[in-house]
Structure formats: structure tokens, C-alpha cells
ChimeraX commands (.cxc) that place a marker at each C-alpha (Angstrom):
marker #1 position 0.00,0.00,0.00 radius 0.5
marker #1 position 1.24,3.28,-0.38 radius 0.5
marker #1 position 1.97,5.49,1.87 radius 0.5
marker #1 position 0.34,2.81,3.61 radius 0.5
marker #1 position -3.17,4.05,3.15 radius 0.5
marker #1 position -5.25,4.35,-0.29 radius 0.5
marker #1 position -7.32,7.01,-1.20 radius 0.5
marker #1 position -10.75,6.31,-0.90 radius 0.5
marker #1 position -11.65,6.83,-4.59 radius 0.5
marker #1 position -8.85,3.82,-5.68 radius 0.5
marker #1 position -8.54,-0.02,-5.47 radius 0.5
marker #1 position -6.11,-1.78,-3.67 radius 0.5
marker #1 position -2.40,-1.10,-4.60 radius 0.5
marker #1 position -1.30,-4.83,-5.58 radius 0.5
marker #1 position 2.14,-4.31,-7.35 radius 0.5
marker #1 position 3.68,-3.60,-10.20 radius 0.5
marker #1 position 3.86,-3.98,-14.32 radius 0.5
marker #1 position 6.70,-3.55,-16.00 radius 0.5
marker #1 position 6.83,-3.12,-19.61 radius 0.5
marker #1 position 10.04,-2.80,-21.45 radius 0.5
marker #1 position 11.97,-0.79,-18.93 radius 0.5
marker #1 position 9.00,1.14,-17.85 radius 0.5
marker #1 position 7.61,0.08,-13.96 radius 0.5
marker #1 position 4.11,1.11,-13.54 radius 0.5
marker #1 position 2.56,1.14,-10.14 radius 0.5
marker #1 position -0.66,-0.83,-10.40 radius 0.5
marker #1 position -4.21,-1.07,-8.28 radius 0.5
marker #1 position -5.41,-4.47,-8.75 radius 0.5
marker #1 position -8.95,-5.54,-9.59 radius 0.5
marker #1 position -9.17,-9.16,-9.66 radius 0.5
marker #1 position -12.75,-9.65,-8.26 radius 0.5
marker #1 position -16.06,-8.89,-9.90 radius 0.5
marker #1 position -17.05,-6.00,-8.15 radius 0.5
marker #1 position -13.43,-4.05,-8.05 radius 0.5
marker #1 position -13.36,-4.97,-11.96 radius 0.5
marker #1 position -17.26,-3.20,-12.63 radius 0.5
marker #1 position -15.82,-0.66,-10.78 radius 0.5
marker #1 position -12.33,-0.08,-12.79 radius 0.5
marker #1 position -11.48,3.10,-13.24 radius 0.5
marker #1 position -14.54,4.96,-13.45 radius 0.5
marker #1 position -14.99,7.59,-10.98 radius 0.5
marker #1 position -11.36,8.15,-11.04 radius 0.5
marker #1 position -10.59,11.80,-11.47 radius 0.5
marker #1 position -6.87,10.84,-13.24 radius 0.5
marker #1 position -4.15,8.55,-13.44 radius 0.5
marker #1 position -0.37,9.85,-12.82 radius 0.5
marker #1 position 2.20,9.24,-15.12 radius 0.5
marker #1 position 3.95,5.53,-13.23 radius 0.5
marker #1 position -0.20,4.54,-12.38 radius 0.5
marker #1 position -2.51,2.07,-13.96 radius 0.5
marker #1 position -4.92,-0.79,-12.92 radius 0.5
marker #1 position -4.09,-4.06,-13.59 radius 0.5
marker #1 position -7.51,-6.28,-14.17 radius 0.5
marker #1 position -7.13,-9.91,-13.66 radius 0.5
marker #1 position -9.59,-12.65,-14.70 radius 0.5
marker #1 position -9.23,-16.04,-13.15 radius 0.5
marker #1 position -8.98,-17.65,-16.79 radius 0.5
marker #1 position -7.97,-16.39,-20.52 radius 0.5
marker #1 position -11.06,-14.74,-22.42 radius 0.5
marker #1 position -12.43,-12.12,-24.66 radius 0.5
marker #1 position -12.76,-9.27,-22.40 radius 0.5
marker #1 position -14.75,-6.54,-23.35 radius 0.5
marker #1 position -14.20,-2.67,-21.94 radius 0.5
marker #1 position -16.03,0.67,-22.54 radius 0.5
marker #1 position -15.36,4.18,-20.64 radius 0.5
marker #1 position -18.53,4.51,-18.55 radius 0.5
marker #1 position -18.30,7.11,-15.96 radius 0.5
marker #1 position -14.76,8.08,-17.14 radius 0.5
marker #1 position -13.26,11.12,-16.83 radius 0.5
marker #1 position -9.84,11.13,-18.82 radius 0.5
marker #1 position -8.66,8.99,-22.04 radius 0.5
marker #1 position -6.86,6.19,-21.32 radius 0.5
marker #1 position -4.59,2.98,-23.37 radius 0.5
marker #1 position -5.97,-0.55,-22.82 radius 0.5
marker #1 position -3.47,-3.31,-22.97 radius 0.5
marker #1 position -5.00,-6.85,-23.63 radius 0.5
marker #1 position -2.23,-9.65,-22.42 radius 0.5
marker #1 position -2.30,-13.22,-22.48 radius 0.5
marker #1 position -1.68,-15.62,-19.97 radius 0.5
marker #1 position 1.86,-16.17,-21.00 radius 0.5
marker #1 position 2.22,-12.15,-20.17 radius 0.5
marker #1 position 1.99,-11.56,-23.50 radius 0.5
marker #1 position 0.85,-8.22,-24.79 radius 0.5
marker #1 position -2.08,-9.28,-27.57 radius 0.5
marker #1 position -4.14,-6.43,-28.40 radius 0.5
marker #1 position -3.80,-2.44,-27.62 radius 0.5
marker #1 position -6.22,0.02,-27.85 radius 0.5
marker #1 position -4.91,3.62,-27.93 radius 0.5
marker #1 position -6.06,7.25,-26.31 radius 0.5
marker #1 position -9.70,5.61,-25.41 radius 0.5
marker #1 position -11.62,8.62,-24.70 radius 0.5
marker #1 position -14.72,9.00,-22.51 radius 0.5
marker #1 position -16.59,10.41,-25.38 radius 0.5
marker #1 position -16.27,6.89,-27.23 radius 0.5
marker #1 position -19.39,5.30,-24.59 radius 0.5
marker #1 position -21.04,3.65,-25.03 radius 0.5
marker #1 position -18.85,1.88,-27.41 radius 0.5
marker #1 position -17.04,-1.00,-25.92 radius 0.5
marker #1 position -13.42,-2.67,-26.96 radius 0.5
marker #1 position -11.99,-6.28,-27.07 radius 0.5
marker #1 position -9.16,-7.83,-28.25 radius 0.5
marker #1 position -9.63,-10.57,-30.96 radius 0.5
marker #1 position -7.59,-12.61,-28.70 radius 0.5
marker #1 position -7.75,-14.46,-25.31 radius 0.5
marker #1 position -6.35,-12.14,-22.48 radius 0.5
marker #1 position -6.19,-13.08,-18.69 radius 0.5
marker #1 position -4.86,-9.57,-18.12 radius 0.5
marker #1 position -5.70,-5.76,-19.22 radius 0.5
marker #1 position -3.64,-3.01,-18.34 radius 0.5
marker #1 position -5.14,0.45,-18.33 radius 0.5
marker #1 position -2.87,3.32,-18.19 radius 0.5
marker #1 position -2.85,7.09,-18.78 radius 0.5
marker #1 position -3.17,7.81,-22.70 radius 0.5
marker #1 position -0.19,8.09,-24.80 radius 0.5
marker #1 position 1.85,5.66,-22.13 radius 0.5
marker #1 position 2.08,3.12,-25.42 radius 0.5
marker #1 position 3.01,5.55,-28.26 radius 0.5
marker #1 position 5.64,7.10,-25.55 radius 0.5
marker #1 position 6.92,3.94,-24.26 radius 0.5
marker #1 position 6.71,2.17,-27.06 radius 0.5
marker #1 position 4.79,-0.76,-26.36 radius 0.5
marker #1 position 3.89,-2.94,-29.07 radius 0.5
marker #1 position 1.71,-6.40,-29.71 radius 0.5
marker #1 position 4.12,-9.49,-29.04 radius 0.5
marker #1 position 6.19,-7.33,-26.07 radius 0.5
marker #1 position 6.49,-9.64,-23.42 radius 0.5
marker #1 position 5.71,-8.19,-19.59 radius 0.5
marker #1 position 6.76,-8.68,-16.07 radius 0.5
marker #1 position 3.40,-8.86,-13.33 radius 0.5
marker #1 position 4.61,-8.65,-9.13 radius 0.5
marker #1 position 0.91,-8.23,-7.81 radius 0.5
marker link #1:1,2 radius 0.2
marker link #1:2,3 radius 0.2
marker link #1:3,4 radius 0.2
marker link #1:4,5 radius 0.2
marker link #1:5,6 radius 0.2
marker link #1:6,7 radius 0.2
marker link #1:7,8 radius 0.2
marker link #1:8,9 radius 0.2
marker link #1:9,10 radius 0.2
marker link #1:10,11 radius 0.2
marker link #1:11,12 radius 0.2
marker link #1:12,13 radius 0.2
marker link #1:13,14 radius 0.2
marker link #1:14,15 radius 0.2
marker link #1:15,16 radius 0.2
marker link #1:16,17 radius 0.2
marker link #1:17,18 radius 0.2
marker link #1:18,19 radius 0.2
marker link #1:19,20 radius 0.2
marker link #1:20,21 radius 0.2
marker link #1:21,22 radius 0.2
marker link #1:22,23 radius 0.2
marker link #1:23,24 radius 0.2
marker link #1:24,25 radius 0.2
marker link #1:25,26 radius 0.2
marker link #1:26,27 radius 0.2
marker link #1:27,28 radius 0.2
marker link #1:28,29 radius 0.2
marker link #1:29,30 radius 0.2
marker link #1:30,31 radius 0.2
marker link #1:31,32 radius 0.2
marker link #1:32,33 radius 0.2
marker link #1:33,34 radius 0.2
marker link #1:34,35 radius 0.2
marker link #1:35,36 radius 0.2
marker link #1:36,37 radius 0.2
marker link #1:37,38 radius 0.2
marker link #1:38,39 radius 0.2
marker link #1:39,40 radius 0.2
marker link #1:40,41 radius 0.2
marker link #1:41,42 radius 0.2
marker link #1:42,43 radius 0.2
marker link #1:43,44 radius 0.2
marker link #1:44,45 radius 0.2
marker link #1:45,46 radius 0.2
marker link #1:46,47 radius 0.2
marker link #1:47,48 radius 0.2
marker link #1:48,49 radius 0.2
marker link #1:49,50 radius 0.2
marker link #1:50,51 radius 0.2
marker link #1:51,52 radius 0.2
marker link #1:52,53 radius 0.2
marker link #1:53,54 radius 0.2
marker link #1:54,55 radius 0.2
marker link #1:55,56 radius 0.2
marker link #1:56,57 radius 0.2
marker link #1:57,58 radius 0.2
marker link #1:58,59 radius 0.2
marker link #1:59,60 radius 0.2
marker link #1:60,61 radius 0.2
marker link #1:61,62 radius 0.2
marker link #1:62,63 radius 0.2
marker link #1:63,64 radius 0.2
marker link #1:64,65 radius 0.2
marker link #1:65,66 radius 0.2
marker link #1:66,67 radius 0.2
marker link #1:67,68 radius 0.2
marker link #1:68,69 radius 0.2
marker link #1:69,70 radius 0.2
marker link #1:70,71 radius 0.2
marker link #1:71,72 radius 0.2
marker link #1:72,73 radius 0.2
marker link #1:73,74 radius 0.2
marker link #1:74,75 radius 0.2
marker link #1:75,76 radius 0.2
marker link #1:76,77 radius 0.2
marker link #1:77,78 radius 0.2
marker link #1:78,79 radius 0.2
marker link #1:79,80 radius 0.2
marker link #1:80,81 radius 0.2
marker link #1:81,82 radius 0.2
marker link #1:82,83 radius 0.2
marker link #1:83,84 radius 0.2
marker link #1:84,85 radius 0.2
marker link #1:85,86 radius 0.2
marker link #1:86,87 radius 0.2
marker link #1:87,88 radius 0.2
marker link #1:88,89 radius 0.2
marker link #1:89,90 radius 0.2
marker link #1:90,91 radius 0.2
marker link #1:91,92 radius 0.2
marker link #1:92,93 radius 0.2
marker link #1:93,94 radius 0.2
marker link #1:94,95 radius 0.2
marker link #1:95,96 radius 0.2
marker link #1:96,97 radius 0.2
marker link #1:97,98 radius 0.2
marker link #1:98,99 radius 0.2
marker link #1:99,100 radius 0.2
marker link #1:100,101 radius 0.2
marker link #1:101,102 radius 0.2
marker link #1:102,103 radius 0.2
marker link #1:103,104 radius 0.2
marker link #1:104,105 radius 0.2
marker link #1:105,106 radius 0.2
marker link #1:106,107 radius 0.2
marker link #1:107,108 radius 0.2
marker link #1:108,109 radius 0.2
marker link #1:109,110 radius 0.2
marker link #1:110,111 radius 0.2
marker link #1:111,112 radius 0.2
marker link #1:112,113 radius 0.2
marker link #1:113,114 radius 0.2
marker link #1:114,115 radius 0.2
marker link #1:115,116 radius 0.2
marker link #1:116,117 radius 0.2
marker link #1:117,118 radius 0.2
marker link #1:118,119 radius 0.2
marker link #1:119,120 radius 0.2
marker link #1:120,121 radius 0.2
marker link #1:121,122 radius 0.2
marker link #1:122,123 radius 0.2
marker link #1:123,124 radius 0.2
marker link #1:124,125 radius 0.2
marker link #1:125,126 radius 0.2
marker link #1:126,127 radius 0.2
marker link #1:127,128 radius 0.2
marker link #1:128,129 radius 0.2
marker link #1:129,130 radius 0.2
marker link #1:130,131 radius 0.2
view
């Protein structure tokens, strides 16, 4: 936990993702509830934040930006921490669309928009999860 309290607006802090060379602090929601909830609500993410959803088996995964507040990049990644399927500058103006990747994922990374393009991330990039 940081700071060893959360805000009470966020999800538990559960770790860390690191893509490339880039470590990004990550809440976790790996139950039903804190994954409905994601990120909406949230007023922002800081640059080094993201939430790290985690589904107890590989699937298509769908996401849309109800309730959102800032554009974010969703990263789809397989169970073999494989990055399969990203979805750039999502913007809250795009609900009630919703976006999948066309391949199995057991993990999805959202993270501040432009974080992919800056850092960049690419399909096949292989990750590190400590959650």
C-alpha cells in the first residue's frame, strides 16, 4: 500500500507492471465487483499509475469508458504475459462503445493515454506482473 493508506476513490495497490523498462505502479482488480468498478470515478491517473484487471482464466474481455473522466490505453495480455491487443487514447466520449481484443487475455492493463506511443509498447512485447 502506499503510503500505507489508499485514497478512498482507488482499489487496492497490488504491485507492479513492468513493460520494457517502464515500472508502472498498479491497483489491482481481480474480483467482480473491483473490476465493474475499474477506473470509473477516477478523477486521473499519474504518469507511473494504472490498474491491472485480472480474470481467473484467458477470455475475450470486453471494456467501454462509462463514468470516465480522462482517455486512457488498454493493454490486452495473455496468460503467457503476452501483450495481444492495444487500444490507444480511449476517450470517454467513445461510450457507449465497448473494446476487445480478438484474442484471449487473462490480463488488461489500463494506463494514462499516450503511455504506449511514448513507451513504445507494441503487440508481441512480453511483460513482467509482481501483484
Amino acid at each position: 500500500m502506499r503510503g500505507g493508506e489508499n485514497p478512498p476513490d482507488k482499489g487496492d495497490v497490488g504491485g507492479y507492471v513492468t513493460v520494457g523498462s517502464v515500472k508502472v505502479l498498479v491497483d489491482v482488480a481481480d474480483t467482480p465487483a473491483l473490476r465493474e468498478q475499474g477506473l470509473s470515478g477516477r478523477k486521473s491517473l499519474e504518469k507511473g499509475e494504472g490498474m491491472l484487471f485480472v480474470f481467473d482464466t484467458p477470455g475475450i474481455y470486453s471494456f467501454w469508458m462509462k463514468d470516465m473522466n480522462f482517455p486512457i490505453d488498454i493493454i490486452w495480455i495473455n496468460q503467457n504475459k503476452k501483450i495481444v491487443y492495444i487500444k490507444e487514447n480511449v476517450t470517454p466520449g467513445s461510450f457507449p462503445q465497448a473494446f476487445a481484443s480478438t484474442e484471449n487475455a487473462q490480463y488488461v492493463l489500463e494506463v494514462p493515454a499516450g503511455f504506449s506511443a511514448r513507451n513504445n509498447v507494441q503487440v508481441g512485447d512480453i511483460i513482467d506482473l509482481v501483484y
